[in-house]
N, C-alpha and C positions, 0 to 999 in steps of 0.2 A: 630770485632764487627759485622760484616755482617751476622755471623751465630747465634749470638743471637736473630736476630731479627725474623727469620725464626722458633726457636727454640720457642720464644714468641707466634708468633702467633699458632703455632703446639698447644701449652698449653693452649691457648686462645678456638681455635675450640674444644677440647677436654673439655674443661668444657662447653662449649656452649651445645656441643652433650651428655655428661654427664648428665646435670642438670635438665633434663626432668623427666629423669630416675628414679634419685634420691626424686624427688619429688614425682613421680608416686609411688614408693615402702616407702616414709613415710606416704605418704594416704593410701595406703594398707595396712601398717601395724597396723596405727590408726584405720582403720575399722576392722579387724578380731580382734585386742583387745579389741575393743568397743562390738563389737559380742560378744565374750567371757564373756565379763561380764556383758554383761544386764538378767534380769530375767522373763523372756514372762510370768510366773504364775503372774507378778507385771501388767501388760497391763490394765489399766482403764475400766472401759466398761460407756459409756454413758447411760444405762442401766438401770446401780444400783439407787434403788428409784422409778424407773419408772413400769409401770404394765408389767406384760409377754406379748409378742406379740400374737394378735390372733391366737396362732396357731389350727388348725384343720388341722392333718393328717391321714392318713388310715393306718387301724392295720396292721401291718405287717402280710402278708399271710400266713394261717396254724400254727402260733404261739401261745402254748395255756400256760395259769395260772399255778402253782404249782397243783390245784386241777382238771384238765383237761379241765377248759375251756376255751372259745377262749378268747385269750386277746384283750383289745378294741386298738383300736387307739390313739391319743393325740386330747384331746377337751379341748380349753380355757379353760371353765366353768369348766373342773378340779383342777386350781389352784385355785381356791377358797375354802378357809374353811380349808385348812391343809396343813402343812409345807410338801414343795416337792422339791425334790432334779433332776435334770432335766441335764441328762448325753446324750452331743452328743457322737456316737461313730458309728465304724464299722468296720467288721470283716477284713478287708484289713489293718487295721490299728494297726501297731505293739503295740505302746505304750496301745492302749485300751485292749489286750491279758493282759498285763503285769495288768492294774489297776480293771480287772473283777473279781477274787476272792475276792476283796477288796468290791468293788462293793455289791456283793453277801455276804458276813458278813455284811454289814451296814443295805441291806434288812431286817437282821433282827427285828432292830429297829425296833420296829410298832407306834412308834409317826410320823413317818415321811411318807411321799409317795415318791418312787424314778420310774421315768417314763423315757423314752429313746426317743430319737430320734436319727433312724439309716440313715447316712449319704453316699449317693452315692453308696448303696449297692446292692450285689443280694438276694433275700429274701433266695434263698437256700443256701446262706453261711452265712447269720444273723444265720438263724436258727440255722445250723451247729456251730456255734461260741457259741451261749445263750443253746444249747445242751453240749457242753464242760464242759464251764466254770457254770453253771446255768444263769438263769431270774432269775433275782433281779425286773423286770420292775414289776407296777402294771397296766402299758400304754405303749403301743410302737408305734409310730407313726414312717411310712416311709417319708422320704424325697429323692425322688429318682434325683430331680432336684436340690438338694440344696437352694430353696430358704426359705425355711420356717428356716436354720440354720444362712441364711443372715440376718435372719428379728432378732434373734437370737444376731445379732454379731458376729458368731463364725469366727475365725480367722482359726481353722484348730482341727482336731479333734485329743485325747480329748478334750471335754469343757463340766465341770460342772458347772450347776447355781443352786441358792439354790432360792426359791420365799417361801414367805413367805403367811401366813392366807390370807393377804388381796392382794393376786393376784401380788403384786409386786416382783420385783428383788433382793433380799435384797444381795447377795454375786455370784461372776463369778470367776472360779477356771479355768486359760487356761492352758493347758497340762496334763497330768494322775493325776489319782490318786495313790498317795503313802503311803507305811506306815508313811513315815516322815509327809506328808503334811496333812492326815487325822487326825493324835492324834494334833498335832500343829495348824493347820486353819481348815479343813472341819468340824471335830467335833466343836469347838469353834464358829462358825459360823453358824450351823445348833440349838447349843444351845441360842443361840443370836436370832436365827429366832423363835424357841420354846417359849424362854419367852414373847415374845411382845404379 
């Protein structure tokens, strides 16, 4: 009976030292599943309803229009009067490569205005990037400090918002643009902005 008890306590410490562990790795595993299946393009914005933030940014340097001239900057008093599609992005930024031919097909629409703000960028590689892929912008306003994308909400770039006639926010798209997500939400939502 003497060695059972020695045997006890052995199994005793060994769950005591065990059972840290074990909880440590079902919290982990509960967070990278929870990871997994959340949907960042679902993320609310306090936003929606509300008016665009004042933005007034400076044109991105030496950047010019489809017809050679220079493109403006981002000025508030642009979203007023026409449905505007308002894409953060920048050339460092993989997923934005991926959603810029997308981008540039929707340009075409001429109901709409789609204006950029380039995030944390160098103007000689915005360029180089909207040289690539085309400007879609009919506005490019730099943000070279990030705050006018704070004012924004953006959580990390892509982020497209859709504002509508009357200056407000009406739809926040976070992550690329896709072919799934533009026939599914961007178009249906742009048309939502169009009829009001």
């Amino acid at each position: 009976m003497s060695t059972t008890a020695p045997e006890t306590k052995s199994n005793v410490r060994r769950i005591v030292v065990l059972l840290p562990l074990a909880l440590f790795l079902a919290l982990a595993a509960l967070f990278f599943y929870r990871l997994g299946t959340g949907d960042p393009s679902r993320i609310p914005s306090a936003l929606i309803g509300r008016p665009a933030p004042d933005t007034n940014l400076a044109p991105l340097p030496g950047l010019t229009a489809r017809d050679g001239t220079p493109l403006p900057g981002l000025s508030a008093a642009g979203f007023k009067g026409a449905v505007t599609l308002v894409n953060v992005w920048a050339s460092w930024c993989v997923p934005c490569h991926e959603e810029a031919p997308l981008l540039d097909a929707l340009s075409a629409d001429k109901r709409i205005r789609i204006v950029g703000i380039n995030y944390k960028d160098q103007p000689d590689n915005a360029r180089r990037f909207l040289g690539r892929y085309g400007n879609p912008f009919a506005a490019a306003g730099t943000d070279g400090n990030g705050r006018a994308s704070m004012e924004w909400g953006v959580y990390g770039v892509p982020e497209t918002f859709i504002v509508g006639r009357d200056g407000n926010i009406a739809y926040k798209l976070v992550g690329p643009i896709t072919e799934g997500n533009l026939a599914t939400v961007l178009k249906p939502e742009i048309e939502k902005a169009l009829a009001k």
